[in-house]
C-alpha positions as CSV (number, residue, x, y, z in Angstrom):
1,X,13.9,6.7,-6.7
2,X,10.4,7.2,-6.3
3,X,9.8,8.1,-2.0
4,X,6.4,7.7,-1.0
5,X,5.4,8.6,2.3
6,X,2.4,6.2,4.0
7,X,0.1,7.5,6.9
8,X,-1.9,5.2,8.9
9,X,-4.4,7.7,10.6
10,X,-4.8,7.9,14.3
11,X,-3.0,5.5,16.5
12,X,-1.8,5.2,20.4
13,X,-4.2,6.9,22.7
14,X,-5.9,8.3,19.5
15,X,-8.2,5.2,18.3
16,X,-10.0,7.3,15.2
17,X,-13.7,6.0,14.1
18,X,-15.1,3.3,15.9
19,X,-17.7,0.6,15.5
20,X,-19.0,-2.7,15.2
21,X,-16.3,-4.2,17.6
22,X,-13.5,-2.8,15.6
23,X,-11.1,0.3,15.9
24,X,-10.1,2.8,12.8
25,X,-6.2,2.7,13.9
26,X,-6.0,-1.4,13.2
27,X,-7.6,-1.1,10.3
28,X,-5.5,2.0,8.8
29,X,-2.3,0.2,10.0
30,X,-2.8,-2.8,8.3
31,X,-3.9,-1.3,5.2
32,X,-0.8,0.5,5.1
33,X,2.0,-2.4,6.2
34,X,0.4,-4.6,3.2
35,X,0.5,-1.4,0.6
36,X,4.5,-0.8,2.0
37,X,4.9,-4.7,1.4
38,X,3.6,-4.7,-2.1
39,X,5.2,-1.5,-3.1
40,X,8.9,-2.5,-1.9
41,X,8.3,-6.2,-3.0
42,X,7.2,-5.8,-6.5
43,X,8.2,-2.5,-7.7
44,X,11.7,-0.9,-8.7
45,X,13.1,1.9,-7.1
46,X,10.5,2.7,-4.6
47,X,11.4,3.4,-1.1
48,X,8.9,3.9,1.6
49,X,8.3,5.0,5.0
50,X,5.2,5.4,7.3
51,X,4.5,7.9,9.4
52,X,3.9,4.5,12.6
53,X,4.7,0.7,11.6
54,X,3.3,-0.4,15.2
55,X,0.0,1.4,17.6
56,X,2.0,4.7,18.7
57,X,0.4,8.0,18.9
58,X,2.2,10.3,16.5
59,X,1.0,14.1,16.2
60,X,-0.4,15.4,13.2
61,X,2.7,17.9,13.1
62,X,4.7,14.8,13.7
63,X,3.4,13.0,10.4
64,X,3.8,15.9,7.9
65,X,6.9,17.2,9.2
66,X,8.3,13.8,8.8
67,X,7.6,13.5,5.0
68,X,8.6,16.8,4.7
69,X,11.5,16.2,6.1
70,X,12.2,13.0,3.9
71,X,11.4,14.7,0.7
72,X,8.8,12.3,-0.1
73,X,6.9,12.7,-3.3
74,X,3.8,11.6,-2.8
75,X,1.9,11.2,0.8
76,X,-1.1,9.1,1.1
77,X,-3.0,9.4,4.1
78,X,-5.2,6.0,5.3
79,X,-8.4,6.3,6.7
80,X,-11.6,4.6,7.5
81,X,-15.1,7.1,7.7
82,X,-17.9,6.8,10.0
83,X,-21.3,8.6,10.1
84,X,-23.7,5.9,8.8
85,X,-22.9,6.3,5.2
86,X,-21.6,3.5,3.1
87,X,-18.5,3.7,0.1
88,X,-14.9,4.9,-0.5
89,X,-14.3,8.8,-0.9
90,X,-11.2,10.2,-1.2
91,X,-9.5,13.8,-0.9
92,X,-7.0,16.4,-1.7
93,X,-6.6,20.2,-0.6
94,X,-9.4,22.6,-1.3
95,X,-7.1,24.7,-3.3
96,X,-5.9,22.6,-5.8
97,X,-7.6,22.0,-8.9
98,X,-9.1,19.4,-10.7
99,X,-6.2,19.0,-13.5
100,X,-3.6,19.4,-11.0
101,X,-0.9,16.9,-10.7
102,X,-2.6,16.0,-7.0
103,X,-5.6,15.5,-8.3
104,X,-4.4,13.2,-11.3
105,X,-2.5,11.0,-8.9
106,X,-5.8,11.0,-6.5
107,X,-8.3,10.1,-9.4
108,X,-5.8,6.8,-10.5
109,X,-6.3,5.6,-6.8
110,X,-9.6,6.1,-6.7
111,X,-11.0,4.4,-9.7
112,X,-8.2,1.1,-8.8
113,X,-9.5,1.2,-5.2
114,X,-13.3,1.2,-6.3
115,X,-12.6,-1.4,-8.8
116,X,-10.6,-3.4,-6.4
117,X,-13.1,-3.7,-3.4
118,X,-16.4,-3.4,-5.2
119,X,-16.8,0.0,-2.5
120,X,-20.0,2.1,-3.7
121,X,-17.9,5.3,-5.2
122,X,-18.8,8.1,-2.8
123,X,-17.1,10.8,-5.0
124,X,-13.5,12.9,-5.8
125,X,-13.8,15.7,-2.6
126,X,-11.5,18.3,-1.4
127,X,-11.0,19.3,2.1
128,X,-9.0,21.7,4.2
129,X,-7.2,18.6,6.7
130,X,-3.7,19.2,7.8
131,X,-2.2,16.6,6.3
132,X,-3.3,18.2,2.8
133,X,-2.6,21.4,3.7
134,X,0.9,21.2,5.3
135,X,2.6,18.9,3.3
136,X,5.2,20.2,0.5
137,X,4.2,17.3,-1.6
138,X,1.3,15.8,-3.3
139,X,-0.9,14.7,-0.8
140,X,-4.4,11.8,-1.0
141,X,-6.3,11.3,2.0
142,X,-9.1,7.8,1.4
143,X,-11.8,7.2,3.4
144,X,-12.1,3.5,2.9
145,X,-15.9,2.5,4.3
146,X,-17.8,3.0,7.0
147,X,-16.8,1.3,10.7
148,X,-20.2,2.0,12.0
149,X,-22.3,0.7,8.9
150,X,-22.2,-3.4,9.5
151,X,-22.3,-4.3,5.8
152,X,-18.5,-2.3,5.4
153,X,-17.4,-3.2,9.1
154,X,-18.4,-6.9,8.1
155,X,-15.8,-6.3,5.1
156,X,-13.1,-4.3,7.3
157,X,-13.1,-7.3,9.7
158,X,-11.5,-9.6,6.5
159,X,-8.0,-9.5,6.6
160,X,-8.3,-10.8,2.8
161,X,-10.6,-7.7,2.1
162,X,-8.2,-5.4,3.4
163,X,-5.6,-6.7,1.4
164,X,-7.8,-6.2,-1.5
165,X,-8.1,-2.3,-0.1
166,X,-4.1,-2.3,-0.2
167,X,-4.0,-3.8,-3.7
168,X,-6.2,-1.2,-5.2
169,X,-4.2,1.4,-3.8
170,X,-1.1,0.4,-4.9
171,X,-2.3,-0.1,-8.4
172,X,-3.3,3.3,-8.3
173,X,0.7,4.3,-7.3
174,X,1.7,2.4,-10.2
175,X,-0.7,4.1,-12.4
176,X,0.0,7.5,-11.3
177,X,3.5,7.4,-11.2
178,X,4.8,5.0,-13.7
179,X,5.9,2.7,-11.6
180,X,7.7,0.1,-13.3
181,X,7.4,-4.2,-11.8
182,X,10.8,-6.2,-11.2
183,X,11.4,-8.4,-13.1
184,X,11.3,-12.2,-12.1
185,X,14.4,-14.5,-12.2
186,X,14.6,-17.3,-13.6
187,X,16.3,-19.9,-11.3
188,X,16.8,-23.1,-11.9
189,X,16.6,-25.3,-9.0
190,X,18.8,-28.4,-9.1
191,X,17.4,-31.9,-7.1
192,X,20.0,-34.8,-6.7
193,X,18.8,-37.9,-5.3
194,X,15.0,-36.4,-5.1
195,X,16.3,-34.0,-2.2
196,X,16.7,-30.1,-3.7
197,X,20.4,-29.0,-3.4
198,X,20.6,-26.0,-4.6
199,X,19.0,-22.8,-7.0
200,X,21.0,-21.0,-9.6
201,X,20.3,-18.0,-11.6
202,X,22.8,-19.1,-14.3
203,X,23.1,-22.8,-15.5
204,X,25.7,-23.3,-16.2
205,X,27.3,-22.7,-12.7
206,X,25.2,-26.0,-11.4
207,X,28.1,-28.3,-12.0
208,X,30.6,-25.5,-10.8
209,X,29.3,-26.3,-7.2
210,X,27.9,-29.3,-7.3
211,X,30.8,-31.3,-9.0
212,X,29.8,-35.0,-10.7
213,X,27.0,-36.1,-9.2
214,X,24.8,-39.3,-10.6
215,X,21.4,-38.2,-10.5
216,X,20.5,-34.5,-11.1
217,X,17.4,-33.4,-11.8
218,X,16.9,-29.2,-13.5
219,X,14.1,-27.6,-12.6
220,X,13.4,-24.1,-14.2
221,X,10.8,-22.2,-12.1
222,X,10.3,-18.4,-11.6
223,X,10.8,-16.9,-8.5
């Protein structure tokens, strides 16, 4: 079981960056609900938890204590930047070095996340930010845009956009860690009398339940 260990930043009292009518702790949240969606929906044995699912302040202690607690193996830290500049950045602790395992994993996210959202690549940076530091695993903080430039708020306002933000991310995970898809069931959907009736993984248990019926209609579909 691959545990991976998702922090929204800021939240509660704490709003992080804001600009252009919208607030970094929406943004971060969303981003990281959609990335625990995709991850748990389409991926085998991954288990996740987040550091806030709903706007709660949570301390900084609070977040990495948590993961640490867990045993995660991978945090990933959500942000959105402000200052004027423009892109997606993304760090890891200033100790760690460029071939380390942390820095692989960061470099797989950051090249699906700029090919994902079309983000100008600000660079691979290190940084000295707690949730680096104090976590016991191996830990990715993204800046993803700039809330007070109106060409990346524009794109942070787009609920479609920000799924696109999760996406990249999460092909990143699956990069990095080998993670491996489920794999889709065939079903096969059984319609008597043009009203459906019933959806079996195995065939032939369709006249097990249904008994002798006069019109039946098999649809095989993918689910």
């Amino acid at each position: 079981m691959t545990k991976i260990f998702l922090d929204p930043g800021h939240g509660g009292n704490d709003t992080g960056a804001v600009g252009n009518g919208l607030l970094e702790k929406d943004i971060t949240l969303f981003i990281a609900l959609e990335m625990s969606r995709l991850l748990q929906n389409e991926y085998e044995g991954v288990s996740v938890q987040l550091s806030r699912t709903n706007d709660e302040t949570v301390s900084l202690d609070e977040r990495t204590d948590r993961a640490n607690r867990w045993g995660a193996d991978l945090y990933v830290a959500i942000h959105v930047n402000a200052g004027g500049g423009t892109g997606y950045e993304d760090y890891i602790y200033n100790r760690l070095d460029d071939d380390s395992p942390t820095a692989r994993i960061r470099n797989a996210i950051h090249e699906e996340v700029v090919n994902a959202t079309g983000f100008r690549d600000r660079g691979k940076k290190k940084a000295n930010f707690h949730v680096l530091r104090e976590t016991t695993m191996p830990a990715v903080l993204t800046e993803n845009g700039f809330i007070d430039r109106e060409e990346d708020a524009r794109r942070l306002n787009d609920t479609r956009f920000l799924r696109m933000v999760a996406r990249g991310h999460v092909n990143g995970l699956e990069r990095a860690l080998g993670l491996q898809k489920k794999r889709k069931t065939a079903l096969t959907r059984v319609i008597v009398d043009g009203t459906q009736v019933g959806a079996f993984a195995e065939r032939k248990n369709v006249l097990r339940h249904l008994g002798k019926a006069e019109r039946i209609v098999l649809e095989q579909v993918e689910e």
